[in-house]
Each structure stands twice: as structure tokens, then as C-alpha cells.
N, C-alpha and C positions, 0 to 999 in steps of 0.2 A: 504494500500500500504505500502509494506515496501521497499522502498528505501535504504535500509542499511542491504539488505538478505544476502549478503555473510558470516557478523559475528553474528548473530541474535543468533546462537546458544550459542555461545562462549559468549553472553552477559548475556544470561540468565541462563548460567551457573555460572557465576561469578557473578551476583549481585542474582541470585534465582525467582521465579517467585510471581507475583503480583496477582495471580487470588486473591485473597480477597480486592482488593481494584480496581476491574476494573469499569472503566469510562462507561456510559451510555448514549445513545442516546440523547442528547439533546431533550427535550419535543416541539414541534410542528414542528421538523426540516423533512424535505420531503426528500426521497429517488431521484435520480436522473437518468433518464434513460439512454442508453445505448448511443443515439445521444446526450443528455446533458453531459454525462460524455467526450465523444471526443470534444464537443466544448469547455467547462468549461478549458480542461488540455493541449489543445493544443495552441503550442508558449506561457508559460508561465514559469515565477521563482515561483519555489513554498519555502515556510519556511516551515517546517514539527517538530512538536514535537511530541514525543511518546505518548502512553499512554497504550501501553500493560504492562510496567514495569518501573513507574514512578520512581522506584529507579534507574534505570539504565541513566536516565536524556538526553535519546536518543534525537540529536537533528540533523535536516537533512537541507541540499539545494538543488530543483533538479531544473533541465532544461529537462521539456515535447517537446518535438519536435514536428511541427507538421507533420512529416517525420514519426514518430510513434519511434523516440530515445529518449532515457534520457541519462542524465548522472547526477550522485547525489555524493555531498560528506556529511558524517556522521561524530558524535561525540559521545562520550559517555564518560562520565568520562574524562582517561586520553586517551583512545583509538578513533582513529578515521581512517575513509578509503574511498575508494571512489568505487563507482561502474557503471557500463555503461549498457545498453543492451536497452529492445523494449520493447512497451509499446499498448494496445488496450483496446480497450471496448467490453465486448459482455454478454450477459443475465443480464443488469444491473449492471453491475462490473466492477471497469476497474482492470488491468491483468496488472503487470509487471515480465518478462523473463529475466533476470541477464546471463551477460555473463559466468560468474562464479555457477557453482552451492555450495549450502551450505553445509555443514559436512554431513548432511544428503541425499545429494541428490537433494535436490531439487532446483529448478533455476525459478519455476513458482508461485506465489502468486496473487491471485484476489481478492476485496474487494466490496461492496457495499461502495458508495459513496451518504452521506446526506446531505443538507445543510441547514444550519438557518441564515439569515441575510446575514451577510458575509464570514461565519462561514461555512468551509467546514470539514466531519469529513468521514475519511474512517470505515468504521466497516466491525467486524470480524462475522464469520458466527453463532456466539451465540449470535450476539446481541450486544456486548461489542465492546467499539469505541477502532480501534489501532491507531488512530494519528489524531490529527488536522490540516490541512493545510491554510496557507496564499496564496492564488495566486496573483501575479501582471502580466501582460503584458510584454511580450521581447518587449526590445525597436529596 
């Protein structure tokens, strides 16, 4: 999930990209299905750090709705922003839709979501984790 898609490019064009040092599945962490991903993410704060481009020291906070809203603000560096839009689950991924679409076009991003312990880690579709998240309860 990337909570922080509107500047994603512009981040990685300024700090460069990390594939030689991409983070890996946690060893005996379980994939989460499509009904665990909508319970696990809804009405919760999540903490969110990166892990596509550790240089970039991406760090996030959303609010999962259980409305199917978010709204998340980002950090990087000295840059930071905030973004809003809708969020689902469907073939094991949960799917966040940015109001804003990216330089690129795009406004859609899906992830497989695994968890170990307490330890939730979104991954990318090669396998390699893009962020770990903390969830707590809306009070």
C-alpha cells in the first residue's frame, strides 16, 4: 500500500531507486485473505514505514475507514503531503484509489498483505515487502 502515491515518483527520482537492497518476506509470516484484509484495516490508525526505498526514509499515518476512506499524511526527508481517496480488498490485496492521480497516471495501487506476530507487511508483486505497518484501533 502506498499511502503516499501522489509523490512516489518524484521520490524516487530524487533519492534513486533501492532494488539492490529490497526487504523480504519475513520467514513464516502468512498471506492474509481478502475478508482478513477488510477486517484487519478497517476503523484503524495505521504507522506505515517504507521499505521500497529505504533511502528515501518514507514514513506515513493513515486512517482506514470502515466507510472504505482513508486519509494518510507522508514524510520523506524534508518533503511531506497528504493524500485522501478509497480503499478495498479483492483477490487477496487490499487496493488503495488516491484522489489525485500520480505523474504517471496512475491513482490505483494493490498489495498482498502478510502478517507475522504483530507485524503486518504489505508486498509488492515480486515478492519484495513495500512497507510495514502498525495498526491500533480508532478510539
Amino acid at each position: 500500500m502506498k499511502i503516499f502515491l501522489v509523490s512516489l515518483p518524484l521520490l524516487v527520482s530524487m533519492y534513486g531507486c533501492a532494488a539492490a537492497s529490497k526487504t523480504t518476506i519475513p520467514e513464516g509470516a502468512a498471506p492474509l485473505s481478502t475478508e482478513e484484509i477488510i477486517t484487519t484495516f478497517s476503523g484503524v490508525k495505521e504507522s506505515y514505514v517504507s521499505k521500497d526505498n529505504p533511502r528515501a526514509k518514507v514514513t506515513a499515518t493513515a486512517i482506514w475507514g470502515v466507510d472504505g476512506e482513508f486519509e494518510s499524511s507522508w514524510k520523506a526527508g524534508t518533503h511531506k503531503g497528504e493524500v485522501t481517496g478509497e480503499w478495498y480488498a479483492e483477490n487477496g490485496k487490499r487496493c488503495i484509489k488516491n484522489d489525485k492521480p500520480n505523474e504517471d497516471g496512475t491513482d490505483l495501487e494493490c498489495h498482498s498483505i502478510y502478517k507475522t506476530g504483530d507485524v503486518y507487511a504489505s508486498v509488492n508483486d515480486d515478492g519484495s515487502v513495500h512497507g510495514i505497518h502498525t495498526l491500533t484501533p480508532l478510539e
